[in-house]
PAKOL-747044 format. One record per residue (C-alpha): x, y, z; residue in three letters. Coordinates in steps of 0.05 Angstrom, whole numbers, padded with zeros to 5 digits, always signed. Last residue first. Example, Ala and Ser with C-alpha at 12.3 -4.5 7.8 and 13.67 -1.06 7.14 Angstrom:
residues 2
+00273-00021+00143SER;+00246-00090+00156ALA;
//
This chain:
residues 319
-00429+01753+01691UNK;-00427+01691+01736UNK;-00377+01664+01694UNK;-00334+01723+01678UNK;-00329+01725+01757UNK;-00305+01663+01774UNK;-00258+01663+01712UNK;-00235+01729+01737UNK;-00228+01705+01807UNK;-00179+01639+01784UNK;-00137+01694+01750UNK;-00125+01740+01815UNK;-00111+01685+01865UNK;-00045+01680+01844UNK;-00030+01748+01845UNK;-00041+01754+01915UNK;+00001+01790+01950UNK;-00016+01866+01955UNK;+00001+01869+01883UNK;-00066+01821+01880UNK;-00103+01868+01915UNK;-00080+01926+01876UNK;-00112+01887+01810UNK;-00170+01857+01845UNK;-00195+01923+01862UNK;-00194+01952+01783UNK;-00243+01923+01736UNK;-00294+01887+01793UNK;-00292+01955+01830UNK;-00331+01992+01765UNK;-00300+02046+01739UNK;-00339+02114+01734UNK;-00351+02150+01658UNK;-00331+02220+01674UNK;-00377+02277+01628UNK;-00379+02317+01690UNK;-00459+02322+01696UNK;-00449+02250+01692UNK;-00400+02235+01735UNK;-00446+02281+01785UNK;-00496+02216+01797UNK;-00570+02234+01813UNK;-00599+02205+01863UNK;-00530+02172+01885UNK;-00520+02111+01938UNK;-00484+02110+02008UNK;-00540+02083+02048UNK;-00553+02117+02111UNK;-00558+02071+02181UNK;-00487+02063+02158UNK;-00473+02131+02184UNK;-00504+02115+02254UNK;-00448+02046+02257UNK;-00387+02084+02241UNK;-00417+02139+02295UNK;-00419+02078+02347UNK;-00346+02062+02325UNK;-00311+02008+02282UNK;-00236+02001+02264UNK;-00217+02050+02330UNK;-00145+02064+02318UNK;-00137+02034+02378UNK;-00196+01992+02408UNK;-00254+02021+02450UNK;-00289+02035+02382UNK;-00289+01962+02376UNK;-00337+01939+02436UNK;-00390+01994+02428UNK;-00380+01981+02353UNK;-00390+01906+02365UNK;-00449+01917+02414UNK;-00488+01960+02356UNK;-00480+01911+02309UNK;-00505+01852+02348UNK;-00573+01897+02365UNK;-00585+01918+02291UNK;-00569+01837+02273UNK;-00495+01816+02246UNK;-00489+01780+02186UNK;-00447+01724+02191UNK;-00396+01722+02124UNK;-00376+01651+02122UNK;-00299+01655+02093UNK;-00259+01611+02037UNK;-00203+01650+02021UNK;-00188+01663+01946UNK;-00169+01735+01956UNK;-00217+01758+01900UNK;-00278+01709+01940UNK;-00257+01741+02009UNK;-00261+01815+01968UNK;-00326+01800+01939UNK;-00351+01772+02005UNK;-00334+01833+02041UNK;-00368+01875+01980UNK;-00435+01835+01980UNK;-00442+01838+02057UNK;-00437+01916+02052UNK;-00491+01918+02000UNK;-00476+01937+01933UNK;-00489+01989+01880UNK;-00459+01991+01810UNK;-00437+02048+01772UNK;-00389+02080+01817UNK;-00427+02148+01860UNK;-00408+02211+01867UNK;-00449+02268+01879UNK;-00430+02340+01863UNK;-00447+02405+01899UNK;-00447+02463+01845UNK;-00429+02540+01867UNK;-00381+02540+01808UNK;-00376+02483+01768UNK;-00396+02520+01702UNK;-00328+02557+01711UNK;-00293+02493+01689UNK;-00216+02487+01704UNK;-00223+02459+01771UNK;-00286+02418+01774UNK;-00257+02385+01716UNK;-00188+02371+01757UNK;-00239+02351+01818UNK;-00285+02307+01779UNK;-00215+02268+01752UNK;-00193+02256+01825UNK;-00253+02227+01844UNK;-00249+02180+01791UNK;-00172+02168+01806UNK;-00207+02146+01870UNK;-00253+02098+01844UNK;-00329+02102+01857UNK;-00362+02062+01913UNK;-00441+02050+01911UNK;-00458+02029+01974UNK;-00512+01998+02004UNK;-00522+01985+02087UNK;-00547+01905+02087UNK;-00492+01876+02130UNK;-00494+01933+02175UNK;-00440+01895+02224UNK;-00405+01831+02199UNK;-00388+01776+02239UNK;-00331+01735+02189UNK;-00333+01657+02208UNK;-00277+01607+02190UNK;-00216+01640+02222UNK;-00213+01718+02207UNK;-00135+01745+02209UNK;-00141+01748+02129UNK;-00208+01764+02123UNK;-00185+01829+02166UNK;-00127+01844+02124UNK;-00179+01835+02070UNK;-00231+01883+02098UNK;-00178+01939+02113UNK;-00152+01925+02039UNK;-00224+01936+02004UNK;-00239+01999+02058UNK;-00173+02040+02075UNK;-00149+02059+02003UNK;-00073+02043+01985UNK;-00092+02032+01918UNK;-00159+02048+01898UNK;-00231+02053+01926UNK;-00278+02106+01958UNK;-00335+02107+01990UNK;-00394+02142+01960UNK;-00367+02213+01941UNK;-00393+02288+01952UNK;-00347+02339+01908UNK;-00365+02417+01936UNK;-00351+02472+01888UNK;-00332+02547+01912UNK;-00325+02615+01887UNK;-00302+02660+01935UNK;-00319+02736+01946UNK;-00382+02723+01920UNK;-00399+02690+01993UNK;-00343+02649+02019UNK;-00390+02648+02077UNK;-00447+02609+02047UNK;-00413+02566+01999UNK;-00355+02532+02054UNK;-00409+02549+02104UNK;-00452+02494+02082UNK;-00402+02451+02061UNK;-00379+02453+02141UNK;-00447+02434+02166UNK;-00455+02379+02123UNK;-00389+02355+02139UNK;-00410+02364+02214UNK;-00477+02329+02204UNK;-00447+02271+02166UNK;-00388+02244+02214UNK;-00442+02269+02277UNK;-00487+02205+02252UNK;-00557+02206+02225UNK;-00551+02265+02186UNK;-00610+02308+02192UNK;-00593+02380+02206UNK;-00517+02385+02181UNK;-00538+02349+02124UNK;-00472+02309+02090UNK;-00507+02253+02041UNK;-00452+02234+02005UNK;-00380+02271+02041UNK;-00353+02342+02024UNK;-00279+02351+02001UNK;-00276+02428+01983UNK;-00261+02455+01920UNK;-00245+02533+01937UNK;-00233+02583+01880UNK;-00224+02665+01895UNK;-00149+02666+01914UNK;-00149+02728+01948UNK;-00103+02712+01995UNK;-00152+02744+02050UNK;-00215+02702+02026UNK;-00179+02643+02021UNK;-00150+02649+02096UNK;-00219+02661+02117UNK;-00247+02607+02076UNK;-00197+02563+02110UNK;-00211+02580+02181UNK;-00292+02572+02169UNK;-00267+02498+02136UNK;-00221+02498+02201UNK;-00294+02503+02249UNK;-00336+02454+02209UNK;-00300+02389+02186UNK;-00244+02392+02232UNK;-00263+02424+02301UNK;-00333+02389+02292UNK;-00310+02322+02275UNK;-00261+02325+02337UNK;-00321+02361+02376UNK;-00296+02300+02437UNK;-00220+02286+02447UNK;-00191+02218+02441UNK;-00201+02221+02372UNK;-00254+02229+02331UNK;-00264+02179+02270UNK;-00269+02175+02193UNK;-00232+02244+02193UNK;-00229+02296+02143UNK;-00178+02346+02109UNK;-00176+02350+02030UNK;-00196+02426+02014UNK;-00169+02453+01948UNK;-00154+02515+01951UNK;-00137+02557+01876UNK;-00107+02607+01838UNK;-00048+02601+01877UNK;+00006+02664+01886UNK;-00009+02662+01963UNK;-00045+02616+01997UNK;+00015+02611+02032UNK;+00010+02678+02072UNK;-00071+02666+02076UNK;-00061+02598+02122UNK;-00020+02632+02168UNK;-00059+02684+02178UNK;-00123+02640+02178UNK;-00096+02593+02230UNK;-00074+02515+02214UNK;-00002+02527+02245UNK;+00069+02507+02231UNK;+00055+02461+02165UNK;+00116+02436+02130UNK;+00115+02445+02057UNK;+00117+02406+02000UNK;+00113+02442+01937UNK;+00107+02400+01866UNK;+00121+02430+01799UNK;+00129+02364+01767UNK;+00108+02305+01804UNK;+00169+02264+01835UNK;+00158+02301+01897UNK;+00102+02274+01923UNK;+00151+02205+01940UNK;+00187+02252+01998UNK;+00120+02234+02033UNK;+00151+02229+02096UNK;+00206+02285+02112UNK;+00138+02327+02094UNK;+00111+02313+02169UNK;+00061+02371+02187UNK;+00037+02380+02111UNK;+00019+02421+02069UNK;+00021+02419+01988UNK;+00037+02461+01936UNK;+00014+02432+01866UNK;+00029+02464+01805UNK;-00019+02452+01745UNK;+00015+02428+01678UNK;-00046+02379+01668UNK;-00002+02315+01683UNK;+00017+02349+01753UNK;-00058+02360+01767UNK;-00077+02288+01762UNK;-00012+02268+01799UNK;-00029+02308+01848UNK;-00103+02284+01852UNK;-00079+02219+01860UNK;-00032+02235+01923UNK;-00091+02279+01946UNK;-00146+02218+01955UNK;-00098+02176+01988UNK;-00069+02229+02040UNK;-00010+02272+02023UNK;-00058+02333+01997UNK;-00095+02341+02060UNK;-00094+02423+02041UNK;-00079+02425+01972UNK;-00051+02484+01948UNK;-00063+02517+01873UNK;-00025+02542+01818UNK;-00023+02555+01751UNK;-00099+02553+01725UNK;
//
């Protein structure tokens, strides 16, 4: 393995996986619409960054080129303005991209899938479109393409969008914290985690045609993680749990707001807990980090290193 391109390679999970790659001798090129910002890739050895100028297969297929491998990054938490956002990204460009593939002759996809994807019963329209799309990733790519799915719980790490969206939040939160879904479980895995199943994914033929679960090694209700992350911050916060009614009127309300923090299909895809059957780390020979050994460390470079001693004594103690 030489080559590949990441498609969604500048977001969280991609930087990682770059640097994953880059360590391994493999050569990244990325796309991207706005490379003039993430300048930073570059430091990794044998990187590409170049600027997107269209998502179709032709396109797609001409840079493709000379890699031995796709890797599929590209997802939303949220549509936009515009309704079949989820469908148009998750379903339709994954159809797009094995296309391209298929042309280039490249004959590997990874593609980002999402825990419990079903395109017939996922409870929210997040879930049934990836399903939808990792099931045409394998079924259209035929023999022609061989493809591996990765399926993660949420995920955590530096820079991620769920432990430091919750403490910006805490932080701006007076005494009382409502919290929707407080009893949806999760079971988040750590992104250089994710990043390691995708490298092994990558150079191991056994992988092919395999959908993998990921899940960290503990499992925690939503309402146990915000008040983790108050209690690693040091702030002093009542966490109100929000009723099925309550929750559904704050993601009415929120998902009017920009950048939408919490919307109705937020809400449907906690109505499905985020926790493994059967965890893929295993399968992969990946041992998963646990939150409480790496989230107060990027928390506390956030700015609050102070706090980050008086938490491990808290939580050596109750350990």
């Amino acid at each position: 393995m030489n080559r590949v391109c990441i498609l969604g390679g500048s977001g969280f999970v991609g930087q990682h996986l770059i640097a994953n790659l880059a360590k391994r001798g493999i050569r990244c090129r990325v796309l991207t619409r706005h490379p003039q910002r993430h300048a930073n890739l570059q430091i990794n050895p044998g990187m590409e960054l170049i600027k997107s100028q269209s998502m179709d297969a032709d396109y797609l297929a001409g840079q493709f080129e000379g890699c031995d491998a796709v890797i599929n990054l590209i997802g939303i938490l949220n549509e936009s303005g515009k309704r079949d956002t989820f469908r148009k990204i998750h379903t339709e460009l994954v159809d797009t991209i094995v296309e391209a593939a298929i042309k280039a002759r490249v004959g590997r996809l990874l593609h980002m899938s999402a825990l419990h994807a079903d395109a017939a019963r996922g409870t929210s329209e997040y879930l049934r479109s990836k399903g939808e799309g990792e099931n045409r990733a394998h079924t259209h790519g035929g023999t022609a393409l061989n493809v591996t799915s990765i399926r993660p719980s949420v995920i955590f790490g530096r820079g991620d969008s769920f432990f430091n969206r919750f403490a910006a939040l805490l932080k701006l939160s007076p005494v009382f914290f409502p919290l929707a879904c407080p009893k949806s479980r999760f079971a988040p895995v750590w992104v250089e985690d994710v990043a390691e199943a995708f490298a092994r994914c990558l150079t191991d033929d056994k992988t092919v045609d395999a959908h993998y679960d990921l899940c960290g090694p503990s499992v925690y209700t939503l309402q146990e993680l915000v008040s983790f992350t108050a209690k690693t911050l040091g702030l002093r916060r009542f966490i109100l749990p929000l009723g099925n009614g309550l929750s559904k009127m704050q993601a009415r309300l929120l998902g009017h707001l920009p950048g939408r923090p919490f919307s109705m299909d937020n809400y449907l895809s906690l109505q499905t807990d985020s926790v493994c059957e059967g965890n893929g780390f295993e399968k992969l020979g990946i041992q998963p980090q646990a939150i409480e050994s790496v989230v107060p460390h990027y928390l506390a470079q956030a700015g609050y290193r102070g706090r980050l001693d008086r938490y491990r004594r808290e939580f050596t103690t109750r350990t």
